[in-house]
N, C-alpha and C positions, 0 to 999 in steps of 0.2 A: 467495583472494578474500574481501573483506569485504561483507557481506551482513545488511543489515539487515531484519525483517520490519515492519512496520507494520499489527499486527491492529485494525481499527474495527467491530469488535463488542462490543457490552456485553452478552455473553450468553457468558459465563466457559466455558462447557463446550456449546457449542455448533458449528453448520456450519463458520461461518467460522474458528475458533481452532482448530479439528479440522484442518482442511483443512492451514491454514498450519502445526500441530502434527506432521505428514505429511511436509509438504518441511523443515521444520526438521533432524527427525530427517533426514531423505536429505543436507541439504547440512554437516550438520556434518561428517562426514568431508571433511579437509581443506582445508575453508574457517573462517573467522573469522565465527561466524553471533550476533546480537540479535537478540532478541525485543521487540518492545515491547505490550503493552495500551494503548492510546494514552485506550479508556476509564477507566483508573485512574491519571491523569496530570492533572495540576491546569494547564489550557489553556481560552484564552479566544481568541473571533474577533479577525481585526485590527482596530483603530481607527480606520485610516486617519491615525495622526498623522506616516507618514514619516518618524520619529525614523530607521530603519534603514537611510535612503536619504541620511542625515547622520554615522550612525557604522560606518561598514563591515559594516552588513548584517547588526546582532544586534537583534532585536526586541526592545524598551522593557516588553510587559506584563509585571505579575510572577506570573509562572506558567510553565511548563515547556515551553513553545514553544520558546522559542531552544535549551537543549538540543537538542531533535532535530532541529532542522534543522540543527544542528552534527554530529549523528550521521549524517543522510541528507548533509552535503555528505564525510562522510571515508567514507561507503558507495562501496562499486564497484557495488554493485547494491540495489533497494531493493522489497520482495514488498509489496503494497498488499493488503489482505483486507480487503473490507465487505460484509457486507449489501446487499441492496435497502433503502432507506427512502424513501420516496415519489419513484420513480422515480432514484434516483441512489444515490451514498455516503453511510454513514453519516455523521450533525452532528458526529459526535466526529473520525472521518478528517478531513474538510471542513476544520474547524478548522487543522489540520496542515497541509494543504494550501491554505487561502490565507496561511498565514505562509511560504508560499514564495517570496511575493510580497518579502520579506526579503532573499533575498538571488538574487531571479532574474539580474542579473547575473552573477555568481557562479558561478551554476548552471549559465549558457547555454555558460559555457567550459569545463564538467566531462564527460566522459565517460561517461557511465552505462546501465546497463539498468535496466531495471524490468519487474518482471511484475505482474501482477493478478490475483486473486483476486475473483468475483464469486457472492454466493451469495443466490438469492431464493426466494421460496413457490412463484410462479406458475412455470408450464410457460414451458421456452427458450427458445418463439417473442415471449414480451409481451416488447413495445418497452421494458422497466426496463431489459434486459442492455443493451443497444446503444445506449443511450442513457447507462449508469454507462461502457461501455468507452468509448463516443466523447469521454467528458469527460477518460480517461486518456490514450488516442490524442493529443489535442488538448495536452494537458500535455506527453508526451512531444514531439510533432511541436514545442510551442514553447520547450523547452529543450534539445533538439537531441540528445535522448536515445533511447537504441535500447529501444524497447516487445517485449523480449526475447518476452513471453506473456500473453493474456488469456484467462483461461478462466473461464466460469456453470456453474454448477450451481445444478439445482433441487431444496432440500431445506428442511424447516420444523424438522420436529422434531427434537430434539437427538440426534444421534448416528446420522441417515439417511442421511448423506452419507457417511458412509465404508462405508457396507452397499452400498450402488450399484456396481452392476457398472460395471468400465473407472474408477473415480473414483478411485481409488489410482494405477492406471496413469498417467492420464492427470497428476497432480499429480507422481510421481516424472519423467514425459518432459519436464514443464515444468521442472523440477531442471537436468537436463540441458541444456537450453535457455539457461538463464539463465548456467550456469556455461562454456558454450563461447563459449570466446578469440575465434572468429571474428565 
């Protein structure tokens, strides 16, 4: 299985890269696994010029968008990890994700799972989780793609997240989730 991770954290040694650092290590046995920092990737919002909706679906700016979204269309599955930043995904994920607007055609007839990775300050129950999952939900439900896993956790400081009881676990079961056929 090819398995791309897509981390949107600008915080190099932090929750969210940990976290995804975690199932990395689990799924590289025997799967085709990327990593991307998508922070240290020279990407810009879309423009709206529909250049991609004229050339088979490669976005026009010059910066490192079209790349991955060439990556995420040859993925069999694709791990999304951000932050909370004011109620949603991080600017720098974001980004990534409206140039999918690129080649959502494209998209709508590929097969895919995706999991999620969701990680904020505040306790479980504020409305930021279910509100950053609902905007994945809503992506997978509109490209017709299987939302294999979403999981929050709540951690701030660098390196709390993997001290957490069950937070290992529960990251290698989403492993498992992602990589079964069914």
């Amino acid at each position: 299985m090819n398995i791309l991770f897509l981390n949107g954290s600008p915080r190099h040694h932090g929750n969210t890269h940990a976290a995804l650092q975690t199932m990395k290590a689990v799924l590289e046995d025997g799967n085709t696994v990327e990593f991307l920092d998508v922070c240290n990737m020279k990407l810009s919002g879309c423009c709206a010029c529909d250049s991609c909706k004229r050339n088979g679906g490669h976005c026009v700016c010059p910066d490192e968008s079209d790349a991955v979204i060439q990556k995420i269309a040859q993925a069999d599955a694709v791990i999304f990890g951000t932050p909370v930043y004011w109620w949603g995904m991080s600017a720098q994920l974001k980004m990534v994700v409206d140039k999918f607007y690129s080649q959502d055609p494209q998209f709508k007839t590929m097969s895919k799972k995706i999991g999620v990775v969701v990680v904020g300050a505040n306790e479980l129950d504020n409305p930021q989780y279910s509100l950053t999952h609902e905007q994945f939900y809503c992506i997978a439900e509109y490209l017709h793609w299987d939302l294999a896993f979403s999981l929050s956790f709540s951690a701030y400081e660098p390196g709390e997240l993997m001290t957490q009881d069950g937070a290992s676990e529960q990251l290698k079961e989403a492993c498992d989730t992602i990589t079964n056929q069914n």
